[in-house]
C-alpha angles and dihedrals in degrees: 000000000000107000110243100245112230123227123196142210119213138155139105124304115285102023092116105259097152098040093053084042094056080044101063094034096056099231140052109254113198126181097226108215152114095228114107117219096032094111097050098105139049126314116207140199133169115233123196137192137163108288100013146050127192131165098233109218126204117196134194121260126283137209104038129279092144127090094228105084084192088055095055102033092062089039089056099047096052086050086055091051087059098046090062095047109042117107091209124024131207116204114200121198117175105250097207098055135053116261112269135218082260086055087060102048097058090035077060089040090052084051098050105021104043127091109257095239107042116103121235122202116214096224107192104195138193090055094149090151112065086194094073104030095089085054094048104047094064101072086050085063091064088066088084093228089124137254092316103108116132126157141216168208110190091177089050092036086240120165088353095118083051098053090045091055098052082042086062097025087056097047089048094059086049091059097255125138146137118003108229121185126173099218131193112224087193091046107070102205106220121195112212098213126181143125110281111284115030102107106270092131092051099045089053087045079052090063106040114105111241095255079059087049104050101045102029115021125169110248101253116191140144083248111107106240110012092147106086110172126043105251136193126213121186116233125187114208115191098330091327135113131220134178113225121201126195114199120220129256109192145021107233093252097049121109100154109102078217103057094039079064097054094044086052087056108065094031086064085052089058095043097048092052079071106043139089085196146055117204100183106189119209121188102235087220093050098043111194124343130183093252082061090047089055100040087050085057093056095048085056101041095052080057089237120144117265138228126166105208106199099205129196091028078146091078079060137106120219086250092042089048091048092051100042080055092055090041091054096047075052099045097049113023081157086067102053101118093053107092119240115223124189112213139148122219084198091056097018089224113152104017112106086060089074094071097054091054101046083055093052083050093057097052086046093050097049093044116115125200114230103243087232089053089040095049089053099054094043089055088047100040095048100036108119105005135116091254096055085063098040105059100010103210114171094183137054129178138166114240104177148007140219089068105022104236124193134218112197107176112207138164090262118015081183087061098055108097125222090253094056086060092047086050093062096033083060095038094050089048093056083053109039131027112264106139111143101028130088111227131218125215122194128187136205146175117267121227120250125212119240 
C-alpha cells in the first residue's frame, strides 16, 4: 500500500496559514469549543485528485506575535515537528509586508530541520493585485530556497490552481500517487489515542487472544512512549472483527518527554485519518491534562467517533471515581457526547464494554435524518427563538454521514454565531441518537428568487 505523503503548512503568524489551508481543502473546518487552547496544533485533511493523495497539514504559527511565551513556544515546537516529518512543505511569507526576524529563523529551521530531500514552495501570500505579483516574486528568489516561488490571494482564489498543481507536480516526482486502502466496511478500524503512559499498550495487550500474545505482544514499560510504530492487532468480538490501532509514542532517538508528546502527536493525526474510531486513554490517577485535551480536538477534528476510556479506575476509590467522572465532564465540555468508559487493562474490568459501544458508534455515525423528519424538528426546534430571527433558515438537510454532517441554508451564513450552531448540535442530539459521534453543521446562503 502506497504511504499517504504529508504536506505542511509553516510560517509566522498571520501569514495566512489557515486561510490558505480552508482554501485547498474546499471548505472552513473549526474546532467548536470553549476550551482555550484546543486549536493550538495541526489540523489536518486528506485531499485527493486524480493521480495523487496527500494529508494537507496546517500548523500554528512560528516565530512569536502573541503575549503568552507557553503558548508559542508549544506552537512553535509542533510546527517544528512538522517541519521534520512533511514530505512537502509550503513557506508562507506575508507579500505586503518586508521579511521579519521571524521570517529568518524558520527560513534557518527549513535549512537544518528538514529533511534534505524534501521540496519546500515559497508561498507569498496577501496578492490580492495580479498586476504586481510578477515585480514582487523576484526578491523572494534570493532567499536560496529554489524555483518554487508562487504567489497568492487566498480571499480572491488567485494562484491557488497554481500552487495545487506544484503541490501535485512536486509529489509525483517523489514517487508519491494515489492512496489506495482496502477497507473493510464490517471491521471498524479504532485508533487508541492518548498522551505516553496511560495504558493503551496494555488495554489492547488486554484484548489480544493468548496465541497474539505469545507471538506478537505490545511492548509494555513505565517508560513514556515505548511504543514507537503504530501498530494494528486484529480482535474478534462475538463473531466480529476490529481493527485496533495503537498510536506511537517515540522515534527511536527521542529521550525528551516533550518531544515524545509531539511526536505522539502526529503520529495520532496519521492514525486517525484511518480510523472510524477514536479510542482517547486517560490515566484515572492523573484525571485530564492539556496534552488529553489536545489529543480529544484532533479526534474531533479528523470527524472520527469518540470514546474516552478512564484506565487504571481500579487504583480508585467509589468517591475518587465519582468525582474523576464530574472533572472530566469539566475538563472537556467539548467532549460530552463521547461516552466515558472506566476499565482497567490490570483487572480487565471494564473492557469488553468498549465493543459494544464501538459498535453503537458505528450505527450513530452512518444515520442519516429524512429530510421530511429533519425539517420538522428543525421548524419546531427553532420557532420562537432568538435564532429563528437571527439567521433566519428556513431549510435544513443532511448531506453526509460518518460523521452526520448539516446544511442549514440562511440569508447570511457570515451573520450565524457560533452559539446559534451549539444550540442545534445540543438540540439534535436530544432528538436523534448521535452519541459518539461528533456532528458537522454547514451552513450556506439560500437563493432568492428574483
Amino acid at each position: 500500500m502506497a504511504k499517504l505523503p504529508t504536506v505542511a503548512i509553516i510560517g509566522r503568524p498571520n501569514t495566512g496559514k489557515s486561510t490558505l489551508f480552508n482554501r485547498l481543502i474546499g471548505e472552513r473546518r473549526a474546532i467548536v469549543s470553549e476550551v482555550a487552547g484546543t486549536t493550538r496544533d495541526h489540523v489536518a485533511h486528506r485531499i485527493s485528485s486524480d493521480e495523487v493523495d496527500y494529508l494537507l497539514v496546517d500548523t500554528g504559527g512560528m516565530g512569536g506575535g502573541t503575549e503568552d511565551q507557553d503558548f508559542e513556544d508549544d506552537v512553535h515546537q509542533q510546527s517544528l515537528l512538522a517541519l521534520e516529518h512533511a514530505d512537502l512543505i509550503l513557506f508562507l511569507v506575508d507579500g505586503r509586508s518586508e521579511l521579519t526576524a521571524s521570517d529568518y529563523t524558520i527560513l534557518d529551521n527549513l535549512r537544518k530541520k528538514r529533511r534534505k530531500h524534501v521540496p519546500v514552495i515559497l508561498v507569498v501570500t496577501k496578492m490580492d493585485d495580479p498586476q504586481v505579483i510578477d515585480q514582487t516574486l523576484p526578491k523572494f528568489y534570493e532567499l536560496g530556497l529554489g524555483d518554487s516561488v508562487i504567489g497568492i490571494s487566498a480571499p480572491h482564489r488567485i494562484g491557488i490552481e497554481n500552487l495545487s498543481n506544484a503541490i501535485e507536480k512536486m509529489l509525483k516526482e517523489l514517487h508519491f500517487g494515489k492512496y489506495e486502502e482496502v477497507i473493510n466496511e464490517d471491521n471498524p478500524k479504532v485508533s487508541i489515542i492518548g498522551k505516553p503512559n496511560v495504558g493503551k499498550s496494555s488495554i489492547v495487550n488486554a484484548f489480544m487472544s493468548e496465541s497474539q500474545r505469545k507471538s506478537s505482544p505490545l511492548l509494555v514499560s513505565d517508560v513514556a512512549g515505548t511504543t514507537r510504530d503504530a501498530t494494528d492487532t486484529e480482535i474478534k468480538y462475538q463473531g466480529k472483527s476490529f481493527t485496533l490501532t495503537d498510536t506511537a509514542g517515540l522515534k527511536k532517538n527521542d529521550t525528551n518527554i516533550e518531544d515524545i508528546e509531539r511526536f505522539a502527536t502526529l503520529r495520532t493525526i496519521q492514525s486517525l485519518e484511518r480510523a472510524d474510531v477514536a479510542v482517547l486513554v486517560v490515566d484515572a490517577k492523573e484525571g485530564i491534562s492539556r496534552q488529553d485535551k489536545r489529543i480529544a480536538s484532533l479526534a474531533i477534528e479528523a470527524g472520527t467517533g469518540l470514546v474516552i476510556m478512564v484506565n487504571k479506575i481500579d487504583l480508585l476509590t467509589p468517591e475518587e471515581r465519582k468525582k474523576l467522572y464530574t472533572d472530566i465532564e469539566d475538563a472537556l465540555p467539548f467532549c460530552r457526547f463521547a461516552p466515558v468508559i472506566p476499565c482497567s487493562a490490570k483487572t480487565r474490568e471494564g473492557l469488553l464494554h468498549l465493543f459494544d459501544t464501538i459498535g453503537e458508534i458505528a450505527e450513530n455515525r452512518a444515520r442519516r435524518i429524512p429530510t421530511s423528519e429533519l425539517n420538522s424538528w428543525f421548524q419546531s426546534t427553532t420557532y420562537g427563538t432568538p435564532l429563528r430571527s437571527n439567521s433566519k433558515a428556513n431549510y435544513v438537510t443532511q448531506v453526509e454521514t460518518n460523521p452526520p454532517t448539516f446544511v442549514t441554508f440562511v440569508k447570511e451564513p457570515k451573520d450565524v454565531p457560533v452559539s446559534d450552531l451549539r444550540f442545534l448540535d445540543n438540540r439534535i442530539r436530544e432528538k436523534f441518537n448521535f452519541e459518539g459521534t461528533p456532528i458537522r453543521w454547514i451552513t450556506k446562503k439560500k437563493e432568492t428568487k428574483d
